[in-house]
C-alpha positions in Angstrom: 0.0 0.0 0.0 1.1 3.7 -0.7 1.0 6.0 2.1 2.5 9.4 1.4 1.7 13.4 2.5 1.0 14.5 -1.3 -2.4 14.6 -2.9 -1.8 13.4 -6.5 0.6 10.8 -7.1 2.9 11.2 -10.6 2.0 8.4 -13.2 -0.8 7.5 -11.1 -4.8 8.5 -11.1 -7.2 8.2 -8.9 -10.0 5.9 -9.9 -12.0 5.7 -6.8 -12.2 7.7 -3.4 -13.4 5.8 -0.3 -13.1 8.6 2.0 -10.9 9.7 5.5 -9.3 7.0 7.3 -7.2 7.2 10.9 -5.3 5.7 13.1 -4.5 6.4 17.0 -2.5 5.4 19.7 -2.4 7.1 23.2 1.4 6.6 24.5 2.6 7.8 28.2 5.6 8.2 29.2 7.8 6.1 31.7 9.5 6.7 35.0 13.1 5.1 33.5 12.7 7.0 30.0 11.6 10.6 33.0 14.8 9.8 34.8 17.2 9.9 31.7 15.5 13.0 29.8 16.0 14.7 33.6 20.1 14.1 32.9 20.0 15.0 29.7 18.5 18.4 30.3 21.3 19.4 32.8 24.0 18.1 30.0 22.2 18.4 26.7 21.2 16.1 23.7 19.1 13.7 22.0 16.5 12.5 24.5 16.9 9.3 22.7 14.1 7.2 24.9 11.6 9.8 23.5 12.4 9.4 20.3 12.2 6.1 20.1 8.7 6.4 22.2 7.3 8.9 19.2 9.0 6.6 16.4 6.8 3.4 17.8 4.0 5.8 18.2 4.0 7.0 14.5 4.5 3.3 13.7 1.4 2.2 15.3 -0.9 5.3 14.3 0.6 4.6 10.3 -0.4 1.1 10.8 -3.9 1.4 12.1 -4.8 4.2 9.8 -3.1 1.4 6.7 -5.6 -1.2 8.2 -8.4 1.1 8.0 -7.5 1.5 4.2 -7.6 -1.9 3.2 -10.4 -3.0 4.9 -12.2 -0.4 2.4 -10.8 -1.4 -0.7 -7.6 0.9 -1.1 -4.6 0.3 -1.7 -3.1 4.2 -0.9 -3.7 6.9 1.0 -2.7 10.4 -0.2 -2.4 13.7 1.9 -1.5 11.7 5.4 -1.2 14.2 8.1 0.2 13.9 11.9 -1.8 15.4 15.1 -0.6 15.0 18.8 -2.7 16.5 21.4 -2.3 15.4 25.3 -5.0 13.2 26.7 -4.0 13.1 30.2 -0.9 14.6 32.6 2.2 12.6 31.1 0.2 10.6 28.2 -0.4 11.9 24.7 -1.8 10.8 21.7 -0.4 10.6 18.0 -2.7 10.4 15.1 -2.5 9.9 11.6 -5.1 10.3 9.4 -5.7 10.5 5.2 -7.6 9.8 2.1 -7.8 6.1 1.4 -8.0 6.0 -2.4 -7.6 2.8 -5.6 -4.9 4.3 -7.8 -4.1 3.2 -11.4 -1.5 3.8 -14.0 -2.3 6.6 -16.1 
C-alpha cells in the first residue's frame, strides 16, 4: 500500500475515493525513560528514549490508519497528516489520518 503526504501521485490517477481513514495510539511516558530525559536536560542532547517512544507511536498510528484503508478497498492513502494533542498529565496521543483512495497507471 502507498501512504504518502501529497495529494496526487505522478504516473498514477485516482479511480475511486473511499473517503478519510485514521489511526490512533495514546502513549505515556515512563519513569526510566523521565529519569534519563531529567540528565540529559542538565548536560544536553538527543533524548533518545523519546524518540524512540514517538518513532513506535508514529509506527502504530501509520499502521492502524493502513488497516483502516484496506479494509475499504484501497490500496493508498494520499495527503497523510500527523496530530498530537495530550489526553491526560504525562500521556499523549499521536494520530495519523488521510484519504484512502484505488490508484491506477495513467
Amino acid at each position: 500500500m502507498l501512504i504518502t503526504n501529497v495529494e496526487n501521485v505522478p504516473g498514477k490517477v485516482i479511480v475511486e475515493h473511499f473517503g478519510i481513514v485514521q489511526g490512533s495510539t495514546v502513549r505515556a511516558k515512563n519513569v526510566g525513560r523521565d529519569i534519563m530525559a531529567s540528565l540529559k536536560n542538565l548536560i544536553g542532547g538527543e533524548l533518545k528514549g523519546y524518540t524512540e517512544l514517538l518513532n513506535e507511536a508514529r509506527r502504530e498510528s501509520l499502521d492502524r490508519m493502513e488497516e483502516q484503508a484496506k479494509t475499504m478497498g484501497a490500496n493508498a492513502v494520499v495527503n497523510v497528516r500527523f496530530a498530537t494533542s495530550s489526553v491526560a498529565q504525562g500521556a499523549s496521543e499521536l494520530f495519523a489520518y488521510g484519504t484512502a483512495v484505488r490508484l491506477e497507471s495513467e
